[in-house]
N, C-alpha and C positions, 0 to 999 in steps of 0.2 A: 520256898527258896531252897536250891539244893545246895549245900554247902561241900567243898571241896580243899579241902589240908593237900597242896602241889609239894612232894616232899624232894628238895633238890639238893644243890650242894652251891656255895660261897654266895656273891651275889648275885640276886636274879637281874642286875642290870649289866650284866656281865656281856660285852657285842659278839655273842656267837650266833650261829642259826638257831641250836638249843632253844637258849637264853631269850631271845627274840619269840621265836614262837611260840613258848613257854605267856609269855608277855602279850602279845597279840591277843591269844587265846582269855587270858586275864581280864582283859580289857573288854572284850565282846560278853564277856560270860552272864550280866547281868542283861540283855538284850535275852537271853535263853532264860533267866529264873536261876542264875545261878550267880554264886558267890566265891570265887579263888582266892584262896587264904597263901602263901608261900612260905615254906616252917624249911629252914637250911641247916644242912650241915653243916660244923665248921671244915674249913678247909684244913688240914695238918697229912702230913707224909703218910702213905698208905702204908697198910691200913686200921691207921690208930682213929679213924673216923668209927670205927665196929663198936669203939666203947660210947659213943655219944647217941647209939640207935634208941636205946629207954627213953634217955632225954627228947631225943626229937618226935617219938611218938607221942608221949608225953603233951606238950605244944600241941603237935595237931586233935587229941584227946579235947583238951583244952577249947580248942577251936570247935569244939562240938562237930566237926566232918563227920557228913553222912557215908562220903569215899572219900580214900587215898587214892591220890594219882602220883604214881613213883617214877620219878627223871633216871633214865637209864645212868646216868652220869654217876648216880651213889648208890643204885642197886647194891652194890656190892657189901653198901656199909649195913643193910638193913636183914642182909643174906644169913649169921648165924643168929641170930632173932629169929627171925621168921622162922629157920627150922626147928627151935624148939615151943612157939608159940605161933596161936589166932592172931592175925590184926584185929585192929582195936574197930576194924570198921571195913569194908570190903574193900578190897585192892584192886587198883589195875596200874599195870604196869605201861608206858610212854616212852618208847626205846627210839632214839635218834642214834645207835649205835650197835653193833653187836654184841653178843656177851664176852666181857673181857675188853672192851673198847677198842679204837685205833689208832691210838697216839703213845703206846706203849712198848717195853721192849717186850721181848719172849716169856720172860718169868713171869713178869708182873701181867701179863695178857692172859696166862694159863689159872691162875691164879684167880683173877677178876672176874673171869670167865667160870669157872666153879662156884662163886660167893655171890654172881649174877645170877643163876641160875637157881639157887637156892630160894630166893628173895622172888623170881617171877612164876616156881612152882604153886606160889599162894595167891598171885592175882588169878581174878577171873577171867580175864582179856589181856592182852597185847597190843597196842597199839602202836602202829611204825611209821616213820614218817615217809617211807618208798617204798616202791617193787621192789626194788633192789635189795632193800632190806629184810622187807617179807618172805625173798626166795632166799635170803643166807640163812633164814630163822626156818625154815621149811628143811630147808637140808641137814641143818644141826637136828633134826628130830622133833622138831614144836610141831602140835596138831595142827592142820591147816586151819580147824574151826576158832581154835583162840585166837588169832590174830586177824585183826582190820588196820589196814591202811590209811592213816589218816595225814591227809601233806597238806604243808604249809603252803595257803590262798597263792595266787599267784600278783596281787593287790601289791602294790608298792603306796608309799606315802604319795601325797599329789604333792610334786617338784614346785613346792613354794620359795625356794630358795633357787635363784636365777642359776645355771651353771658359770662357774667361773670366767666368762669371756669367751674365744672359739678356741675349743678344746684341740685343733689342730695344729694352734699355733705355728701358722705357718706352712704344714707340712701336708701329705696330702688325704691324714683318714687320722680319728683320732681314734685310739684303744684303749681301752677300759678291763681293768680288773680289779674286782672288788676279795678281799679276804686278807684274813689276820697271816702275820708271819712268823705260820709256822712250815717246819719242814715238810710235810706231807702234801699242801698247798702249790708247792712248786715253786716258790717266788723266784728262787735262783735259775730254773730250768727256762722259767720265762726271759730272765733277763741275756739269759746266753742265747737263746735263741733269736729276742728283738735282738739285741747288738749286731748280728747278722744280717740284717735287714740295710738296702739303700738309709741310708741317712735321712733323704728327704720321702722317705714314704712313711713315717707316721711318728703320731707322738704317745706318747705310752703312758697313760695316768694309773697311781696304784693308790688305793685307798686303803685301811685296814690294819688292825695296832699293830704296830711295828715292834712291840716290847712283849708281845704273847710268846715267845720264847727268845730271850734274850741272845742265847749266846748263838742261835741261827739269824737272828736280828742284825748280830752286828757281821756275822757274813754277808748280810744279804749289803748293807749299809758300805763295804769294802768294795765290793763288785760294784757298786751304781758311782763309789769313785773313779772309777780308773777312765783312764780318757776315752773310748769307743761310746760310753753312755753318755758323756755328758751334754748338758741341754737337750737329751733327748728322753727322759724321765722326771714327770713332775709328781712327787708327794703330796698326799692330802690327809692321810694319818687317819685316826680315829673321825668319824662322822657321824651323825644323825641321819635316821632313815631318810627324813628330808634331803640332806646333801647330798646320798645315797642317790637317792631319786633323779636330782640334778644333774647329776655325774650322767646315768644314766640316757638322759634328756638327751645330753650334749653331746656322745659319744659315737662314733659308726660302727662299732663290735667290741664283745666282749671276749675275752681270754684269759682264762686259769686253769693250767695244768696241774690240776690238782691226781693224787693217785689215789686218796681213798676220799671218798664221799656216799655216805651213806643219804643222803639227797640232795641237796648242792642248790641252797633255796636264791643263792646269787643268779644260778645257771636260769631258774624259772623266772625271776624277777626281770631280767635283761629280755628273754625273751618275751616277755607280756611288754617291757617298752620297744619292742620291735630291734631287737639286736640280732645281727648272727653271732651264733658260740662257737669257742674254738678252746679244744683240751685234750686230752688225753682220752682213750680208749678204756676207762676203769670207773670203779664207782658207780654212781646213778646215772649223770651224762648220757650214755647211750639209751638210757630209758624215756630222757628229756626229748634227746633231739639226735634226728639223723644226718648221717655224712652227706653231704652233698645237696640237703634239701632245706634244712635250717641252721647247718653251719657245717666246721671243718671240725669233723674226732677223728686224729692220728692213735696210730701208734703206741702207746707207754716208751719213752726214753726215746721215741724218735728224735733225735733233735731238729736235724733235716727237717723233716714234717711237718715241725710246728712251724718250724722260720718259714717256709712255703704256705702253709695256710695261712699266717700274717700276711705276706706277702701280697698271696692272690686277692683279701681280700683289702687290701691297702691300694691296691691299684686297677680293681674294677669294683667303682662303681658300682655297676647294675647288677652286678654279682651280689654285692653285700646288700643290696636294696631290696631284691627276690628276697633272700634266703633272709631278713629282717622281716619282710610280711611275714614270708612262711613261717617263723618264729611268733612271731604275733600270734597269727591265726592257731597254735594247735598251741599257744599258750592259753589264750581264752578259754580253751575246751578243758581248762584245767578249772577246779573250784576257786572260789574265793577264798581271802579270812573270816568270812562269814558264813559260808558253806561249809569252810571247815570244821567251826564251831557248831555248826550245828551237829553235824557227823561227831564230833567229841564228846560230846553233850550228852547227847542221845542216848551212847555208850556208858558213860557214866550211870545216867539214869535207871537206866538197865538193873547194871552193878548194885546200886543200892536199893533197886525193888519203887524205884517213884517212877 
């Protein structure tokens, strides 16, 4: 049995892609011979997590781990440690982000970005969850030899939970967007753009914690009152990957204008239920899925664009049925969560000499 200290930060049931995949992975690991242990940081205001890095080696010490596998999310906190010490067991680092993250402002990103970098000089490997990511870590100057790309399966839970009734409610295509609100997401970008939309061409479901940044939460929460949206937006808030799934089942496309995504494990899950995707021009999305053959990417801040790719695909049909096989079909050719894990695994294995 290979044992594995997953060293992250708050909870690991926390509904992020991260956090999720982080968990998948956990869950398969003993099908491989292995064992994932999750040893957390606490959560407190960067970056006074720097002084609890003893402590949480410590725990995974403890844990007798053969390897550390480090969540890009706290790199940062383990980053003046590691420059003046060995790990207590071989490293590899798990990067769903770049160094320095993307939910920060300028200081705090240069900064994180230095104390990341510290912290992934001592693993052996790199492991990222996209192209997309692998080519930003390429151009920062990381070897191409350390890093493998390892993505989240494209497997969704099997939709045991009915979808809610006909997700169109009446109208003529129902839309789906799955993801938390935060500003980077785009919820607001989305809602200015459906509102433009005929009335009767769609209805717009949004899943995803609505309190992950509060104080864009309740922007977003002002906007969905005013009277152009109303009954044309239905909430579903925080879900189980089940419900996830459901949603999924029951919808005719998906759409989130998201501006940074370092893999956008919504975008592949939608396409393996046979969804066309519609977002933005940035991120990993273009790595996903192409314009025109498995959905609409506009733009960044097109507004125009976005309300026209809802549009066209609200009111054809056979438009949105094409470009949902096509979505299917080159989602398949992606791995699974079990493929994945193996490719994780492996790596690991590696790392510790078993």
């Amino acid at each position: 049995m290979l044992n594995v200290a997953l060293i992250t930060l708050g909870d690991p049931d926390t509904l992020t892609g991260g956090y999720l995949y982080h968990r998948r992975m956990a869950a398969l690991a003993p099908r491989f011979g292995v064992q994932v242990e999750f040893v957390s940081f606490p959560e407190r205001p960067f970056p006074l997590a720097v002084l609890d890095a003893r402590a949480v080696l410590s725990r995974a010490v403890g844990l007798r781990a053969d390897v550390l596998l480090l969540d890009s999310i706290c790199a940062a906190f383990l980053g003046p440690w590691l420059a003046r010490n060995e790990p207590p067991a071989p490293l590899v680092g798990m990067l769903h982000q770049p160094p320095g993250g993307i939910d920060f402002g300028p200081l705090r990103t240069v900064a994180q970005a230095w104390l990341d970098r510290l912290a992934y000089r001592r693993a052996h490997r790199l492991l990222v969850a996209s192209d997309h990511l692998a080519e930003q870590l390429r151009a920062q100057g990381f070897a191409p030899d350390r890093i493998a790309v390892v993505p989240p399966g494209r497997d969704v839970a099997a939709a045991v939970i009915p979808p809610p009734g006909d997700l169109r409610r009446g109208r003529r295509a129902a839309l789906l967007s799955v993801g938390n609100w935060v500003e980077r997401k785009g919820v607001l970008d989305l809602l200015e753009a459906f509102a433009a939309l005929p009335t009767g061409a769609a209805t717009l479901h949004l899943a995803g914690d609505e309190d992950a940044e509060p104080a864009y939460g309740a922007r977003v929460r002002r906007r969905l009152a005013r009277p152009d949206l109303e009954g044309r937006v239905e909430r579903h808030g925080k879900l189980p990957v089940e419900g996830v799934a459901a949603l999924y089942a029951g919808a005719d496309a998906f759409v989130l204008p998201s501006r940074r995504e370092p893999y956008g494990t919504v975008y592949g899950e939608a396409m393996a239920c046979g969804l066309p995707v519609v977002g933005w021009r940035a991120g990993n999305l273009p790595y996903l899925a192409d314009h025109g053959r498995e959905g609409l990417i506009v733009p960044v801040g097109d507004m125009a664009a976005l309300t026209a790719a809802m549009a066209r695909l609200a009111e054809d049909k056979p438009l949105r049925r094409r470009m949902g096989e096509a979505a299917r079909a080159r989602a398949l050719a992606r791995p699974t969560w079990e493929e994945s894990a193996a490719m994780l695994f492996a790596v690991l294995r590696g790392a510790a000499g078993r």
